[in-house]
TORKOL-4160 file (C-alpha; in steps of 0.2 Angstrom, whole numbers, padded with zeros to 4 digits, m for minus):
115
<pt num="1" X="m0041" Y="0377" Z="0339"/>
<pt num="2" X="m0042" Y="0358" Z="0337"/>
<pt num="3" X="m0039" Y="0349" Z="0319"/>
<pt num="4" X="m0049" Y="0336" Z="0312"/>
<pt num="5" X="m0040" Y="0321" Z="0307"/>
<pt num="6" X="m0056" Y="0314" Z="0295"/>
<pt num="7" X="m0051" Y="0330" Z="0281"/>
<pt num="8" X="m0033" Y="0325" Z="0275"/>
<pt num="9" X="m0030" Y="0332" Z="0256"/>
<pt num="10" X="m0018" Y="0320" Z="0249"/>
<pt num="11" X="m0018" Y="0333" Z="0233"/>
<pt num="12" X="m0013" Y="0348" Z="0245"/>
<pt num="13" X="0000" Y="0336" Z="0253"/>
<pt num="14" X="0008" Y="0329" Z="0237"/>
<pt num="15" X="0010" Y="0348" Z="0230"/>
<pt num="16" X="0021" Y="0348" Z="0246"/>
<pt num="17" X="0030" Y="0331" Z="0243"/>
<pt num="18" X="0028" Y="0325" Z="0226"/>
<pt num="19" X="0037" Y="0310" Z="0229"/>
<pt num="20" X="0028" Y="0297" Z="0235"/>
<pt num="21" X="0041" Y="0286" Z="0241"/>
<pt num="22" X="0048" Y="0300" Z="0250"/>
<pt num="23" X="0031" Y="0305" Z="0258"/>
<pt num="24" X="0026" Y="0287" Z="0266"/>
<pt num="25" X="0044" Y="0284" Z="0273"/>
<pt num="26" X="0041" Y="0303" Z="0283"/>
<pt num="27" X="0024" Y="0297" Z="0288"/>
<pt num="28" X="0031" Y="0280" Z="0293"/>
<pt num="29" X="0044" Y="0289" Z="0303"/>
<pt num="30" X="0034" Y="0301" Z="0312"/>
<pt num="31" X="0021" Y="0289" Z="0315"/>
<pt num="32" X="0034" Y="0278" Z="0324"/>
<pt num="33" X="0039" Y="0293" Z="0335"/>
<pt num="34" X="0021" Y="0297" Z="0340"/>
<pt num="35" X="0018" Y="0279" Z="0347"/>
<pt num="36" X="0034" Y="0280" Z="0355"/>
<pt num="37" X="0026" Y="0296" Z="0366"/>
<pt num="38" X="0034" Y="0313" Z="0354"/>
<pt num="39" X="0021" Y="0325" Z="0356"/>
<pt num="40" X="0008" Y="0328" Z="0342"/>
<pt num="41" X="0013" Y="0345" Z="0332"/>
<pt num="42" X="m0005" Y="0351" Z="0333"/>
<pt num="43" X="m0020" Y="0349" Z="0342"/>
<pt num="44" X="m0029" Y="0334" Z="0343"/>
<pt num="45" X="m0044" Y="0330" Z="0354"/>
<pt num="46" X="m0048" Y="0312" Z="0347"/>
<pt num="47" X="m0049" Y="0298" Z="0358"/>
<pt num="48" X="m0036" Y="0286" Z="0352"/>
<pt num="49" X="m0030" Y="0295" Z="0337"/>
<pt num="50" X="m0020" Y="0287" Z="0323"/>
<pt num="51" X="m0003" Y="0290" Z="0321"/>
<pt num="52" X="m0003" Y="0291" Z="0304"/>
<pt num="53" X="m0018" Y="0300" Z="0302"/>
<pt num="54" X="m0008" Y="0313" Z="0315"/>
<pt num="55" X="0010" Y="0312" Z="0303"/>
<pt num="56" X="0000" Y="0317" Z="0287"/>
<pt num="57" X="m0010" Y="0330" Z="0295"/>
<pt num="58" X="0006" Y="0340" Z="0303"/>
<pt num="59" X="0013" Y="0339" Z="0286"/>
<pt num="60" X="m0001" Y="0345" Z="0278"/>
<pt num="61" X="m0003" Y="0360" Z="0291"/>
<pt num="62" X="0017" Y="0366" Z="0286"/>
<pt num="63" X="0019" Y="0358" Z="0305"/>
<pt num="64" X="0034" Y="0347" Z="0296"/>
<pt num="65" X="0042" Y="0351" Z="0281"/>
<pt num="66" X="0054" Y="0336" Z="0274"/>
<pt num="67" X="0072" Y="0345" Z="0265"/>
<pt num="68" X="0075" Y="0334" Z="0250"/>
<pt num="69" X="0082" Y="0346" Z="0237"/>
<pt num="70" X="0101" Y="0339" Z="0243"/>
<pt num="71" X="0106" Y="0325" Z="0229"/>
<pt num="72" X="0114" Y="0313" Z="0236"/>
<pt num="73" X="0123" Y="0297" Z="0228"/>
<pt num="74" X="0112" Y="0282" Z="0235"/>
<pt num="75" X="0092" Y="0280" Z="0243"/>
<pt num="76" X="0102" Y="0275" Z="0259"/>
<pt num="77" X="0110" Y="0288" Z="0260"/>
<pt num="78" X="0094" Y="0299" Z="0256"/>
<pt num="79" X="0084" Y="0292" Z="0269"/>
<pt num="80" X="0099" Y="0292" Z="0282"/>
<pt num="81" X="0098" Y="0311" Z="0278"/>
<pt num="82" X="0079" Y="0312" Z="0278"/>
<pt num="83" X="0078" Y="0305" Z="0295"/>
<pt num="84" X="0092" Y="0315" Z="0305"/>
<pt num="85" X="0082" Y="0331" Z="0296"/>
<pt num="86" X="0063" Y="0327" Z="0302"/>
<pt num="87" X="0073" Y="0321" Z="0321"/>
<pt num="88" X="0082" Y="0338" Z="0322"/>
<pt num="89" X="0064" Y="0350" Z="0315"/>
<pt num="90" X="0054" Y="0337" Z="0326"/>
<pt num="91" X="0066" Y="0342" Z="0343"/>
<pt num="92" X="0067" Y="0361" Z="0338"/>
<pt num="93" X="0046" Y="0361" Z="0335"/>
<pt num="94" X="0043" Y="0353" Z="0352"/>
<pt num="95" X="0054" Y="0366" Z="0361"/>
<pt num="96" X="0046" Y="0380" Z="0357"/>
<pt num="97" X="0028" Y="0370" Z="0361"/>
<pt num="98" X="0019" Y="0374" Z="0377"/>
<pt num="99" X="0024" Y="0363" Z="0390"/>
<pt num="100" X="0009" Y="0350" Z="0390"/>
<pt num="101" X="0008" Y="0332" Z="0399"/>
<pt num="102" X="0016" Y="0323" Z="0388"/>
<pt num="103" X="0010" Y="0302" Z="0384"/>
<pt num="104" X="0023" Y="0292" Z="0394"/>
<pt num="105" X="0027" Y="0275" Z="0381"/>
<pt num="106" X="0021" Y="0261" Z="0394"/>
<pt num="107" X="0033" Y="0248" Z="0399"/>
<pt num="108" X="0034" Y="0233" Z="0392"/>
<pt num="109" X="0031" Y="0217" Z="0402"/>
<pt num="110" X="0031" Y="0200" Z="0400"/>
<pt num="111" X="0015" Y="0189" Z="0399"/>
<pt num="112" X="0017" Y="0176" Z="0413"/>
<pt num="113" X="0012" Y="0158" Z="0409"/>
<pt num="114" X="m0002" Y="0151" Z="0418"/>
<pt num="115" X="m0004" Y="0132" Z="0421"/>
């Protein structure tokens, strides 16, 4: 079944995360591991898709779900616990996945000068 990225509903989403600041630091996050080659959650047969597009989609679809119900005593200390929380889901999610080719990151080089 594949998902299309062009219907996002940001109401559907912000019933699931109400907090906006919370919601764009996930997306940020996730985005960031997709480009650094983590496997997509779900299906996507776009060409070139966009991370973003991809993070919010996965959160929409239950594929993610962000645990922040524990107070804690500072933002740091929030998103420190936030992050460690969509790592450990995102490692537990891809194992039970299909085994599909993942996107190697490419090397990075270094541009050589031409005179």
């Amino acid at each position: 079944m594949s998902i299309s990225l062009s219907s996002i509903s940001m109401t559907e989403i912000e019933k699931l995360i109400p907090n906006r600041f919370l919601l764009s630091v996930a997306v940020a996050k996730r985005a960031r591991q997709l480009r650094e080659g983590y496997r997509p959650l779900i299906e996507v047969t776009e060409e070139n898709p966009n991370p973003i597009l991809i993070a919010l989609k996965e959160i929409e679809l239950g594929k993610l779900e962000l645990n922040h119900s524990v107070q804690l005593d500072s933002d740091s200390e929030l998103l420190q616990r936030m992050e460690m929380d969509l790592d450990y889901e995102v490692s537990q999610l891809e194992e039970t996945l299909p085994d599909k080719k993942s996107k190697e990151p490419k090397p990075k080089t270094k541009r050589r000068k031409t005179t």
